[in-house]
Backbone as a chain_set.jsonl record, in Angstrom:
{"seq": "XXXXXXXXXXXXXXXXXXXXXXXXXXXXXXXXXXXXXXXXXXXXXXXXXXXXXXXXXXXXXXXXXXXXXXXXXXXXXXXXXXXXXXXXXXXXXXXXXXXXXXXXXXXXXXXXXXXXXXXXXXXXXXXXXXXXXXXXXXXXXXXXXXXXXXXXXXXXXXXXXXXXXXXXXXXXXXXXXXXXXXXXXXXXXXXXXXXXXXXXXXXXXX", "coords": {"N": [[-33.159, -18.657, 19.271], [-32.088, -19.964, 16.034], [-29.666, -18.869, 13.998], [-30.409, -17.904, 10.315], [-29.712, -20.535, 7.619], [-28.263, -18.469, 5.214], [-27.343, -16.448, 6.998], [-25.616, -17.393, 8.668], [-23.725, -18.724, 6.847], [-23.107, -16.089, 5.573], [-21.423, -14.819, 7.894], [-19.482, -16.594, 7.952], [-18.228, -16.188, 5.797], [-17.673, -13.512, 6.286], [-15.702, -13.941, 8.18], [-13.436, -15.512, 7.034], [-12.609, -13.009, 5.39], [-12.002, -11.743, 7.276], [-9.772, -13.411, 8.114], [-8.127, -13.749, 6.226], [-7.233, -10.785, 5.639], [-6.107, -10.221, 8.219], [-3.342, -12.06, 7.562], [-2.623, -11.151, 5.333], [-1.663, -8.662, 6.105], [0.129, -9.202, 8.155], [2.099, -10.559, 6.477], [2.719, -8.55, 4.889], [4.229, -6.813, 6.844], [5.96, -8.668, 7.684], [7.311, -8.886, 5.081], [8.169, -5.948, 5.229], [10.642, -6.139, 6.788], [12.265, -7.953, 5.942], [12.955, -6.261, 3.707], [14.461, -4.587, 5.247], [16.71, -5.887, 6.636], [18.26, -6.692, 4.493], [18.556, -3.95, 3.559], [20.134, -3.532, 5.426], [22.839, -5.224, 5.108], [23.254, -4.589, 2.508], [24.155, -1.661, 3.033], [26.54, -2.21, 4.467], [27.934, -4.188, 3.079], [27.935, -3.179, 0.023], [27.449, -4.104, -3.851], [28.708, -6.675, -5.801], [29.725, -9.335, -4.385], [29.655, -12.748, -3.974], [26.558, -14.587, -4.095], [25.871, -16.271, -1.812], [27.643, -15.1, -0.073], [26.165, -12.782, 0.509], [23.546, -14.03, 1.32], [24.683, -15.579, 3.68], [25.016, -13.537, 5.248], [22.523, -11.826, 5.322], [20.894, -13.75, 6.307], [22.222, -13.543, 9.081], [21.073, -11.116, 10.035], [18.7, -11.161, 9.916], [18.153, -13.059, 12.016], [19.248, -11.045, 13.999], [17.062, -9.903, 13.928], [14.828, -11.353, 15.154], [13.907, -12.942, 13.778], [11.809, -15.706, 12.321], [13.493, -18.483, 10.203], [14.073, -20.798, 7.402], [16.827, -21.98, 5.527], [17.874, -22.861, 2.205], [15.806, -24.526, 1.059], [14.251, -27.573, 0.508], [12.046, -28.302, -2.138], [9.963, -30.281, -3.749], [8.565, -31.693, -6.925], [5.585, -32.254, -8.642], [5.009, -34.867, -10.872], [3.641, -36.115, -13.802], [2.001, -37.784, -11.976], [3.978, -38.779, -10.019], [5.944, -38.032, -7.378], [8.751, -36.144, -7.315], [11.953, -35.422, -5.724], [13.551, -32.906, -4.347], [13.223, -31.082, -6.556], [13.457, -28.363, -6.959], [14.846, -25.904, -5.396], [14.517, -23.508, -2.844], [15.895, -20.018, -2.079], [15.453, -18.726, 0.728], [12.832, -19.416, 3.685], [10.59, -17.31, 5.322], [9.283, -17.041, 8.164], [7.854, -18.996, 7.704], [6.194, -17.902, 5.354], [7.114, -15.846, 3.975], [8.73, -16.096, 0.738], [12.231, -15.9, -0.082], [14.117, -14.589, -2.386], [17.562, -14.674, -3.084], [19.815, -12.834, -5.576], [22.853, -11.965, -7.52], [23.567, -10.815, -9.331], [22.987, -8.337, -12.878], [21.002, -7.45, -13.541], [17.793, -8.104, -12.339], [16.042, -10.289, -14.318], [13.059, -11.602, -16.504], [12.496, -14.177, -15.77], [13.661, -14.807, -13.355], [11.445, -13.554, -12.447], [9.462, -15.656, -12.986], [10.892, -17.878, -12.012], [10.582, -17.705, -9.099], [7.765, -17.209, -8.972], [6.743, -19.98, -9.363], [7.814, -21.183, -7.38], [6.57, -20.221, -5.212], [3.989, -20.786, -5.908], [3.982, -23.488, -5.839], [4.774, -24.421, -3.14], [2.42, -23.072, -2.353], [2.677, -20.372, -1.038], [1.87, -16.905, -0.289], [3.621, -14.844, -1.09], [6.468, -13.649, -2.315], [9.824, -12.402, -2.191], [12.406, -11.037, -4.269], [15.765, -10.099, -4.326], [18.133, -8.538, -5.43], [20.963, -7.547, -5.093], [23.36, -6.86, -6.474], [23.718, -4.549, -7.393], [23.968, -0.385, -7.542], [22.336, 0.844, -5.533], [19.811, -0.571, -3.307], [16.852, -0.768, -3.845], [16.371, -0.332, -6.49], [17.182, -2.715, -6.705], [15.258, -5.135, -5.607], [12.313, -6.853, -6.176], [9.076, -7.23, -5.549], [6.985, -10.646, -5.42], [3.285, -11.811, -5.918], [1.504, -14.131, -5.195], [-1.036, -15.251, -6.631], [-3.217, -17.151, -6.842], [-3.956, -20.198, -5.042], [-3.374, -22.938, -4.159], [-3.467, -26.617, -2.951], [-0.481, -27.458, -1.321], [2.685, -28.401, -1.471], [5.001, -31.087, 0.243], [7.699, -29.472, 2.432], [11.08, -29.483, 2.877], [13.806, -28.933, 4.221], [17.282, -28.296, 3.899], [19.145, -27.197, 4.941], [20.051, -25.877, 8.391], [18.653, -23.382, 10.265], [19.226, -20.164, 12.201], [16.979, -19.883, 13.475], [14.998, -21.834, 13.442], [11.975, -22.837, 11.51], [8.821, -24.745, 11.792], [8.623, -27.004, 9.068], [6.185, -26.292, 6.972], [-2.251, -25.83, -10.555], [-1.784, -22.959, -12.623], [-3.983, -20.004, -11.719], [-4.535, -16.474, -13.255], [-1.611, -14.867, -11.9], [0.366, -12.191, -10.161], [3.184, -9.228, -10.754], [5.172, -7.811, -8.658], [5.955, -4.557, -7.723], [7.963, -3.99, -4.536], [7.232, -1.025, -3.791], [5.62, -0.387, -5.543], [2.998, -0.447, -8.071], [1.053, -3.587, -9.563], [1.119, -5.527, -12.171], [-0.992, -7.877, -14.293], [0.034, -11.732, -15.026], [0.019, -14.276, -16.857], [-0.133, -18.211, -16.514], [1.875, -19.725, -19.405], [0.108, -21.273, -21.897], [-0.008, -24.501, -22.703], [1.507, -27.001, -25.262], [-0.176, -29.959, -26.085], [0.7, -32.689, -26.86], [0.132, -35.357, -29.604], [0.503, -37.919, -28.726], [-0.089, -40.781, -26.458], [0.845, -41.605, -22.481], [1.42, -43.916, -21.044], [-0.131, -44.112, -18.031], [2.057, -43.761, -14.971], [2.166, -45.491, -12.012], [3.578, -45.907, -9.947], [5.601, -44.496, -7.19], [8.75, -42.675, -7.972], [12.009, -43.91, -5.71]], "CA": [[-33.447, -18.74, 17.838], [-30.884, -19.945, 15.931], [-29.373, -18.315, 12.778], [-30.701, -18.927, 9.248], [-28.037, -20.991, 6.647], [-27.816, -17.683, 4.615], [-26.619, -15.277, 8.029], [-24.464, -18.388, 8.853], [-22.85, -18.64, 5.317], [-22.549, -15.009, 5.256], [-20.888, -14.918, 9.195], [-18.818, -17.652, 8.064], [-17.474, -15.598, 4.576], [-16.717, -12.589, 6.813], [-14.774, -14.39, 9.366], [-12.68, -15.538, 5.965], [-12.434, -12.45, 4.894], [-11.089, -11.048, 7.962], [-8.379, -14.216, 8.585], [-7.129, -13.173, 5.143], [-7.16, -9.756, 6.079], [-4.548, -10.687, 8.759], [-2.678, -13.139, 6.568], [-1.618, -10.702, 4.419], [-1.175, -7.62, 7.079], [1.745, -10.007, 8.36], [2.977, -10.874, 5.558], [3.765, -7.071, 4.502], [5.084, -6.416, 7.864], [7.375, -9.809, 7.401], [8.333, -8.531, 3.964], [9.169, -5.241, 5.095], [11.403, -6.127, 8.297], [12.974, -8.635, 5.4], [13.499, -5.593, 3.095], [14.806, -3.742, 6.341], [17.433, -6.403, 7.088], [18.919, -6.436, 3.312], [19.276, -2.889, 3.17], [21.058, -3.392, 6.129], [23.69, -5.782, 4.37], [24.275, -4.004, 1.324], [24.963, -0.787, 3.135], [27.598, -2.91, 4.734], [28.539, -5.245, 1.449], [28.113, -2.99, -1.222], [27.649, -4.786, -4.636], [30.213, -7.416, -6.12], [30.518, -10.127, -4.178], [28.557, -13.889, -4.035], [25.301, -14.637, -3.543], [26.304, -16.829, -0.779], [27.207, -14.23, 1.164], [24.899, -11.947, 0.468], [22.726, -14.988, 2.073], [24.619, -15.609, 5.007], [24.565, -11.96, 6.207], [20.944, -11.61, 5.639], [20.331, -14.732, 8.011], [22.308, -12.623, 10.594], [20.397, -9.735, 10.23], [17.187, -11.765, 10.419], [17.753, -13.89, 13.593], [19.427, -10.149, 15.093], [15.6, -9.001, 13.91], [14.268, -11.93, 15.693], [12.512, -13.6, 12.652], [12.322, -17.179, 12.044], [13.808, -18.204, 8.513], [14.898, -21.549, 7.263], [17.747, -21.79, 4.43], [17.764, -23.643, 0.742], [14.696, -25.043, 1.449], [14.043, -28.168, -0.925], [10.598, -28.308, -2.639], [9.448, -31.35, -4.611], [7.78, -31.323, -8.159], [4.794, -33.062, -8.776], [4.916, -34.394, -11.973], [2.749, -37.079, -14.158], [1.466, -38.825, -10.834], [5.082, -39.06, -9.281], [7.105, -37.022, -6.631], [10.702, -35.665, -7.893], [12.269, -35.005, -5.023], [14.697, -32.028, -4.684], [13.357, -30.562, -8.116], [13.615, -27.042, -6.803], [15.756, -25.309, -3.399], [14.221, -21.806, -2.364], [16.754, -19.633, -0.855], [14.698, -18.744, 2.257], [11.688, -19.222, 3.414], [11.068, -16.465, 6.126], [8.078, -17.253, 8.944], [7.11, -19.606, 7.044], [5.001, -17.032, 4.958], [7.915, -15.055, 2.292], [10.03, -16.972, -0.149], [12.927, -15.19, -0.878], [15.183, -15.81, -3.566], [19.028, -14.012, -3.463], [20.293, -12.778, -6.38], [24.038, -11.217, -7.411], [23.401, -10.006, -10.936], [23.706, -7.345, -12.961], [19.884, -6.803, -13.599], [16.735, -9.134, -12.859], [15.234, -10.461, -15.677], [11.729, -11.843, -16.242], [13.216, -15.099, -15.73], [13.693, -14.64, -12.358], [10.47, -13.68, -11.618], [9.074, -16.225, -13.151], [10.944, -18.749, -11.31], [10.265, -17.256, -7.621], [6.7, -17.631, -9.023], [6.633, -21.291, -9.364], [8.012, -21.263, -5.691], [4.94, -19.957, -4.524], [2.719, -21.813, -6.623], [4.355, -24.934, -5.374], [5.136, -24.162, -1.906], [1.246, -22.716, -1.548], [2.997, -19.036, -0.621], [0.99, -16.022, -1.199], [4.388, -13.668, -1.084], [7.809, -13.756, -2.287], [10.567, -11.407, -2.776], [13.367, -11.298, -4.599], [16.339, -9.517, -3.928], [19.218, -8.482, -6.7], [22.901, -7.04, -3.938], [24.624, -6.631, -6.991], [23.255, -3.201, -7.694], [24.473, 0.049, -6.471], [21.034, 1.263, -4.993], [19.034, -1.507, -3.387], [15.58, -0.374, -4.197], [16.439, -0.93, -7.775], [16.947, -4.746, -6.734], [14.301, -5.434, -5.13], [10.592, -7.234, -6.696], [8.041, -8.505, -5.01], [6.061, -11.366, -6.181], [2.627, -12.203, -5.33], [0.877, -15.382, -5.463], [-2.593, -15.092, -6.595], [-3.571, -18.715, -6.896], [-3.653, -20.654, -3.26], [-3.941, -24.856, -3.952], [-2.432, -27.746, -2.246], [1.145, -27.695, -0.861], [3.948, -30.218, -1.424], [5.607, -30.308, 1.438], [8.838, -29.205, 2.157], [12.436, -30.263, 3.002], [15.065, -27.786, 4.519], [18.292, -29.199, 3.744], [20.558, -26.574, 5.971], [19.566, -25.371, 10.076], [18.605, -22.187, 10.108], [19.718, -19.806, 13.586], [15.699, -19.751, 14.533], [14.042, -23.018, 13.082], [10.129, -22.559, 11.97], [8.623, -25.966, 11.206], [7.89, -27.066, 7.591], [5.091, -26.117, 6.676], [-0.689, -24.51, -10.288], [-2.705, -21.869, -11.693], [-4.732, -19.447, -12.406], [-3.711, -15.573, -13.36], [-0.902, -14.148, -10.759], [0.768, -10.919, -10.698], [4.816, -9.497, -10.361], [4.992, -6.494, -7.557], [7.364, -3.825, -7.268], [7.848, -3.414, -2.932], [7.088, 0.579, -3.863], [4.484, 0.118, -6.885], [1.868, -1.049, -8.3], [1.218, -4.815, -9.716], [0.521, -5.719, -13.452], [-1.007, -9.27, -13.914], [0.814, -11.907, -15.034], [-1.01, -15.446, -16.796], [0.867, -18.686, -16.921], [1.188, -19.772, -20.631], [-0.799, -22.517, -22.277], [1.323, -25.609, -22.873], [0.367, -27.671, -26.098], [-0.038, -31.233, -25.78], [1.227, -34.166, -27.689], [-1.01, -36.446, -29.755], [0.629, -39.287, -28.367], [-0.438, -40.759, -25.139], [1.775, -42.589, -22.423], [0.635, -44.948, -20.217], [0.244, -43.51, -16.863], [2.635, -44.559, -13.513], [1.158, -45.692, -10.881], [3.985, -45.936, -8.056], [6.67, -43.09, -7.081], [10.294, -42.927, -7.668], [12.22, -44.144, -4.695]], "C": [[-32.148, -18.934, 17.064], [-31.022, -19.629, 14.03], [-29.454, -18.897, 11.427], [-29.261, -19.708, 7.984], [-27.151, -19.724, 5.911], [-26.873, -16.969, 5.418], [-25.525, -16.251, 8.354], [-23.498, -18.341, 8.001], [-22.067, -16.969, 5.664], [-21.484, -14.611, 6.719], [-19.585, -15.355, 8.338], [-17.398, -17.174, 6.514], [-16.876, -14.48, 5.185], [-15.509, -12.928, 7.734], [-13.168, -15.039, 8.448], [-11.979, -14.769, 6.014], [-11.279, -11.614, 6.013], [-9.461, -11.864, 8.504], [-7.433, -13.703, 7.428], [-6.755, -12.222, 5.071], [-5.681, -9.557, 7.042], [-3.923, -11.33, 8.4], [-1.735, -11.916, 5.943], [-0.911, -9.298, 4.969], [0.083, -8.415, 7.293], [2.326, -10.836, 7.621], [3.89, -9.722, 4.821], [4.724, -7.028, 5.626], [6.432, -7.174, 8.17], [8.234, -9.237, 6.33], [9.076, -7.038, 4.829], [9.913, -5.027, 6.283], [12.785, -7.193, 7.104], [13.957, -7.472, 4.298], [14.97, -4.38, 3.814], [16.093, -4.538, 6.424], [18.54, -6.458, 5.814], [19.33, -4.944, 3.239], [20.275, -2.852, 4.234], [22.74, -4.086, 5.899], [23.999, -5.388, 3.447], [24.59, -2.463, 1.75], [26.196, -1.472, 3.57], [28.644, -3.207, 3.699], [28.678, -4.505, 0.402], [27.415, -4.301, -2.876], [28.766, -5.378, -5.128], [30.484, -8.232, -5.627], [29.645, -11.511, -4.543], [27.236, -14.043, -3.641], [25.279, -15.041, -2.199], [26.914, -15.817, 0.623], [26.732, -13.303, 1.044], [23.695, -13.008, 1.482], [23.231, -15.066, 3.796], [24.834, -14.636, 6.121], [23.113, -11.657, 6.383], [20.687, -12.569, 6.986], [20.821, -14.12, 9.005], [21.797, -11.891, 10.931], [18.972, -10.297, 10.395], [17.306, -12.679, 11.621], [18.271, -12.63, 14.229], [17.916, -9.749, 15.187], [14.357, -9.959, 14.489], [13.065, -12.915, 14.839], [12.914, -14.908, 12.013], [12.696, -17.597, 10.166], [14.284, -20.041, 8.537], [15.641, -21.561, 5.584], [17.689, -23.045, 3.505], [17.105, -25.137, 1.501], [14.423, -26.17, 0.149], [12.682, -28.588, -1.337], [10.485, -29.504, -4.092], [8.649, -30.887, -5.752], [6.796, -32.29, -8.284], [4.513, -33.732, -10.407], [4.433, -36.071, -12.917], [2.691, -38.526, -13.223], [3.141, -39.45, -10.278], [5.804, -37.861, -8.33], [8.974, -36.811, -7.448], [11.175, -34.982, -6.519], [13.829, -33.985, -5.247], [14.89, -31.304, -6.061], [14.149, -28.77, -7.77], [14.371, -26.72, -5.355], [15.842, -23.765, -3.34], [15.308, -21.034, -1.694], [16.764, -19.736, 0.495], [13.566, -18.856, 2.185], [11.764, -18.057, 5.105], [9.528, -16.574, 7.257], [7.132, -17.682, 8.27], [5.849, -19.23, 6.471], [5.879, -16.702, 3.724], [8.885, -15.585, 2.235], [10.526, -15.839, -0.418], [14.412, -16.028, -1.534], [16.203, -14.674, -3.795], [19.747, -13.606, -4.656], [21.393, -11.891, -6.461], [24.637, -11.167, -9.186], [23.525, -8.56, -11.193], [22.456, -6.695, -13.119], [18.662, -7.991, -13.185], [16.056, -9.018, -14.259], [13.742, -11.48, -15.474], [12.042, -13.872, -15.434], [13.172, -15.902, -14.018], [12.671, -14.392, -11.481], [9.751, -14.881, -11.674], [9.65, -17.597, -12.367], [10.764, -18.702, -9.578], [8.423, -17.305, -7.8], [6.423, -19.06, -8.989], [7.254, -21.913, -8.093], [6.828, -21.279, -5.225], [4.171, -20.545, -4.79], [2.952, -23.295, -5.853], [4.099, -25.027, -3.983], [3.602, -23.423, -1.529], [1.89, -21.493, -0.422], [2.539, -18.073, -1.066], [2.09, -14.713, -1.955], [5.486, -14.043, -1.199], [8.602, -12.561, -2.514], [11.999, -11.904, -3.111], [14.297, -10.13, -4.982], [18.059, -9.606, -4.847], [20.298, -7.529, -5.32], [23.379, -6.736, -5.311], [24.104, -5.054, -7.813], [23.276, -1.697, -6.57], [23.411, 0.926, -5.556], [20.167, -0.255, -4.787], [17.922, -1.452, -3.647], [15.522, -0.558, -5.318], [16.818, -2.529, -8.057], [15.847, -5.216, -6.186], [12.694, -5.296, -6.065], [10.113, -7.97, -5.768], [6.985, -9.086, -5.681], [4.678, -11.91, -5.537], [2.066, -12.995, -6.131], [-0.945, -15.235, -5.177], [-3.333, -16.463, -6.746], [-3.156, -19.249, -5.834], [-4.164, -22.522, -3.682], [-3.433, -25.266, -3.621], [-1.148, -27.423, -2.383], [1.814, -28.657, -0.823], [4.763, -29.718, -0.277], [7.128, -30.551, 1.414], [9.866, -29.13, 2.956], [13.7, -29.625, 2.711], [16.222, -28.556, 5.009], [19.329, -28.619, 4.817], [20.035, -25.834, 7.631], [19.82, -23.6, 9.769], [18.852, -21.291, 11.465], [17.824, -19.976, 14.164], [14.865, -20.731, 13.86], [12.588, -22.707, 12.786], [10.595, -24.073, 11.673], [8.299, -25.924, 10.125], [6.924, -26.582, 7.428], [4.481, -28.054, 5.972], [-1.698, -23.258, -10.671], [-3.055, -20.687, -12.737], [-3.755, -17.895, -12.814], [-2.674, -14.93, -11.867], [-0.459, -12.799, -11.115], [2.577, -10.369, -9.797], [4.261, -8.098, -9.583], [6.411, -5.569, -7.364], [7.037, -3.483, -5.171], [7.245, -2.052, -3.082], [5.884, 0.767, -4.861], [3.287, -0.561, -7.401], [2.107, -2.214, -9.211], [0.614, -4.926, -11.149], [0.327, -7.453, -13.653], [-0.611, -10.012, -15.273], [0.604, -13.821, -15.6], [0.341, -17.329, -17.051], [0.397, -19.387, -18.327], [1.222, -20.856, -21.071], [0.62, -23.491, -22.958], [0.389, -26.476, -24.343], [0.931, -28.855, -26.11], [0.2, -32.271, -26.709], [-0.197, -34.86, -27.916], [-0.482, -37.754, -29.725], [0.275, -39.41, -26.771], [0.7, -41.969, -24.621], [1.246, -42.956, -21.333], [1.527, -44.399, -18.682], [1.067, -44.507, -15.57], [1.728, -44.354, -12.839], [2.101, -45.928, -9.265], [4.906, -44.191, -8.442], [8.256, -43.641, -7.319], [11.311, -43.072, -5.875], [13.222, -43.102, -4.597]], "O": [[-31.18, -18.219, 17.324], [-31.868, -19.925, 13.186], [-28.907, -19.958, 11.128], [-28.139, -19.258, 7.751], [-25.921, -19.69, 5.873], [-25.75, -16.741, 4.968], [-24.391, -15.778, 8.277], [-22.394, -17.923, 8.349], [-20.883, -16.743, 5.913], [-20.551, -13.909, 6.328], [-18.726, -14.515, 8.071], [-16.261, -17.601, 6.311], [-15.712, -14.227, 4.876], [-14.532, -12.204, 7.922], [-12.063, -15.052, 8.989], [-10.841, -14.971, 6.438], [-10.194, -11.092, 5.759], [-8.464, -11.346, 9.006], [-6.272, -13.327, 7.591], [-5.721, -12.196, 4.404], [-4.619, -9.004, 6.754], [-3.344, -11.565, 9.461], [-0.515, -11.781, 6.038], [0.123, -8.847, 4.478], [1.045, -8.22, 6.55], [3.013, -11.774, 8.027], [5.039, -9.744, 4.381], [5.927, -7.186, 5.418], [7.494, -6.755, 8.631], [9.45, -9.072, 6.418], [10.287, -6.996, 5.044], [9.912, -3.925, 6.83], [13.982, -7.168, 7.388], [15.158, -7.599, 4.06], [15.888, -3.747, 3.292], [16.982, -3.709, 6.234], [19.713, -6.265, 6.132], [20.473, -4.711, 2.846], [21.283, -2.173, 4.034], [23.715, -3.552, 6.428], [25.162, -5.663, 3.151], [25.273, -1.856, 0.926], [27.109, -1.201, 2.79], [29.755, -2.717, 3.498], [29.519, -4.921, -0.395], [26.94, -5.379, -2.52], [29.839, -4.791, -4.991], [31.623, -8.565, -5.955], [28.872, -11.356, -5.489], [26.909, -13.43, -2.625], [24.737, -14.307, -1.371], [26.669, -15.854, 1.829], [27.079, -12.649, 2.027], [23.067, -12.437, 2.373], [22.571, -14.78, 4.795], [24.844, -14.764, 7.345], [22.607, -11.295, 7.446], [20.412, -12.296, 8.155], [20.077, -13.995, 9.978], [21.797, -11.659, 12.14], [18.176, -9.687, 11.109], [16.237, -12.974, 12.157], [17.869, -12.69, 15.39], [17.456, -9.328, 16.248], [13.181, -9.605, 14.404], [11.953, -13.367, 15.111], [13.942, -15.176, 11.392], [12.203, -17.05, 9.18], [14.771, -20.525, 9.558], [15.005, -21.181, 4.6], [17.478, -24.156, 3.989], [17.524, -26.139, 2.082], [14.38, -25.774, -1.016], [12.219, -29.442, -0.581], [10.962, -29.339, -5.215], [8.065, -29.806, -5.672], [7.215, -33.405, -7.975], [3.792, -33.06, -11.144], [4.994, -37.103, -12.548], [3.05, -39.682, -13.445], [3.29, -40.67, -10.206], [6.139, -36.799, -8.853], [9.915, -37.464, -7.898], [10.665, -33.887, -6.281], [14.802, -34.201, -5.968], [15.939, -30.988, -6.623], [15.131, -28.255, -8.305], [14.304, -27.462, -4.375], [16.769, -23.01, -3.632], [15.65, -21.496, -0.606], [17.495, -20.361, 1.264], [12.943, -18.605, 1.153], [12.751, -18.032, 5.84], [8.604, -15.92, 6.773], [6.001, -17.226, 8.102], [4.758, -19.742, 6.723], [5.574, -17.123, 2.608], [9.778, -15.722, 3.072], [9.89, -14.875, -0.843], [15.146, -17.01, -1.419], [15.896, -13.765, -4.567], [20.677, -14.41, -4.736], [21.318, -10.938, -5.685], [25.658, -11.399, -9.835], [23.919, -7.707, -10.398], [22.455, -5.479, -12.927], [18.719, -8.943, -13.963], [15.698, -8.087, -14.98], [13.454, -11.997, -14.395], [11.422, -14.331, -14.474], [12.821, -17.023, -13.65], [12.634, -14.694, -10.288], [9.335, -15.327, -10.605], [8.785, -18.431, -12.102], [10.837, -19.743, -8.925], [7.777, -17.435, -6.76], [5.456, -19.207, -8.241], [7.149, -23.119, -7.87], [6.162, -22.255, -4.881], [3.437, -20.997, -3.911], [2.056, -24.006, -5.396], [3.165, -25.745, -3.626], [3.507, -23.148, -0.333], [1.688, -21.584, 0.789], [2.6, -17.987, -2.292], [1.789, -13.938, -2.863], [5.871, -14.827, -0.332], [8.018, -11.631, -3.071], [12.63, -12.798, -2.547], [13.907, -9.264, -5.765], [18.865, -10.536, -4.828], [19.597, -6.705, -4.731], [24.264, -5.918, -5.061], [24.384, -4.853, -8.995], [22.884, -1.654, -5.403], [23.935, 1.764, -4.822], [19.88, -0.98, -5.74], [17.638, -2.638, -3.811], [14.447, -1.09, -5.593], [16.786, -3.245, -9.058], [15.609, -6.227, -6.845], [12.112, -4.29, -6.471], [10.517, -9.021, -5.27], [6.178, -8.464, -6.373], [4.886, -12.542, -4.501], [1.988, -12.887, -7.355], [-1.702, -15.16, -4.209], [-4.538, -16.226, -6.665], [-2.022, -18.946, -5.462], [-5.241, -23.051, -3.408], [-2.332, -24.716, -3.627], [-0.676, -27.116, -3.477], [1.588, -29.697, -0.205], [5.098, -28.59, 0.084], [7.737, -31.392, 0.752], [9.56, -28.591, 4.019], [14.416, -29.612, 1.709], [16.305, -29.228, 6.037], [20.148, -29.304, 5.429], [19.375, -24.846, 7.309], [20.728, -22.92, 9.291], [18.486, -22.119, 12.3], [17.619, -20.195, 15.358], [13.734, -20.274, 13.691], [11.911, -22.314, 13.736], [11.694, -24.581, 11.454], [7.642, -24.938, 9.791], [6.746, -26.203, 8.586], [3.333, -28.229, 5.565], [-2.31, -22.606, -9.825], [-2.705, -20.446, -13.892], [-2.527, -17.946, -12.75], [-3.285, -14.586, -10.855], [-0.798, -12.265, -12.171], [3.052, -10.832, -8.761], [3.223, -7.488, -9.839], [7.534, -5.885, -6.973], [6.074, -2.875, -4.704], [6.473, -1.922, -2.132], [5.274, 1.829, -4.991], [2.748, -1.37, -6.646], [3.198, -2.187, -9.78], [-0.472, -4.367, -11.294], [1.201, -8.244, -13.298], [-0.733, -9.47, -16.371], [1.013, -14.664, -14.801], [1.402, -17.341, -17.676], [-0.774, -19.643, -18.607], [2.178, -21.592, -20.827], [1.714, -23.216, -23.451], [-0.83, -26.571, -24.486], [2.147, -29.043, -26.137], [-0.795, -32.426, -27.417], [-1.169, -34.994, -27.173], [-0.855, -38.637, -30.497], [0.317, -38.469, -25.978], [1.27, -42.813, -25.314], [0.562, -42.173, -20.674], [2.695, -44.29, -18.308], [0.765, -45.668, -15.295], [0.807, -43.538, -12.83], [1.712, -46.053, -8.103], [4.882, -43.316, -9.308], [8.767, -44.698, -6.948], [11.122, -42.214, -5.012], [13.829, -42.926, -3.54]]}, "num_chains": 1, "name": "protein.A"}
């Protein structure tokens, strides 16, 4: 006897429910082996020095932790029916799951989240974090951003070799995350449009 469309459908929504289920289980466990490997660099580093190396100590501490990462990752913009190539360059991307984005400031500002959000949005990432070294407690640098909106991916174009290679791989309300706290949501805001119109392209920039 075979199963009616409804028990099918409904089969077919749990089996969803549970891939996303694991999706985002290893995506915490990525973030916090990523949060694990930073605190391990600024007990080292301290605050005060470049972002840059703040970056290329983390990558050591993530290929010693066995986790694939690739570095300033370049992500295309899509933008009135043309590619822009090289609009944006992610710090890391980290098992090809969490964008993280390096920072060597004196505080994050919204700024910051907001542009590690438009990573995700782009890049079709559900999880980013972003990571402030220049502070003398790292737990007070550290946000995580989650990506509540999931649509098409531009794909993307890692300009530097990373020690463990992965392969390569807007929106509705999202929300900013503290690693330790709870999430307040987060809408992107309405753009107002010109009453002139311009005659749409039809190829790409070379």
């Amino acid at each position: 006897m075979r199963p009616s469309s409804k028990a099918t459908s409904e089969m077919r929504e749990g089996a969803e429910k549970q891939a996303s289920a694991g999706s985002l289980l290893a995506e915490n466990e990525i973030t916090e082996r990523i949060i694990g490997a930073a605190i391990e660099v600024h007990r080292h580093l301290g605050p005060g020095i470049l972002e840059s190396a703040y970056e290329a100590c983390l990558c050591y501490e993530l290929s010693q932790s066995g986790l694939r990462f690739q570095r300033q990752v370049h992500l295309p913009i899509h933008y009135k029916g043309i590619n822009l190539e090289c609009a944006y360059t992610m710090d890391l991307l980290v098992e090809d799951a969490v964008v993280v984005e390096i920072k060597a400031t004196e505080a994050l500002a919204p700024i910051h989240s907001a542009q590690l959000l438009t990573y995700l949005k782009s890049s079709n990432k559900r999880v980013g974090l972003l990571i402030n070294f220049n502070v003398p407690v790292l737990e007070n640098g550290l946000k995580r951003i989650a990506n509540r909106y999931l649509g098409p991916a531009i794909p993307l174009r890692p300009s530097a070799s990373s020690a463990r290679q992965s392969p390569p791989g807007a929106g509705r309300a999202s929300s900013i995350e503290s690693p330790f706290g709870s999430s307040s949501p987060r809408s992107s805001p309405r753009l107002r449009v010109s009453a002139s119109k311009t005659a749409p392209i039809d190829k790409e920039l070379p």
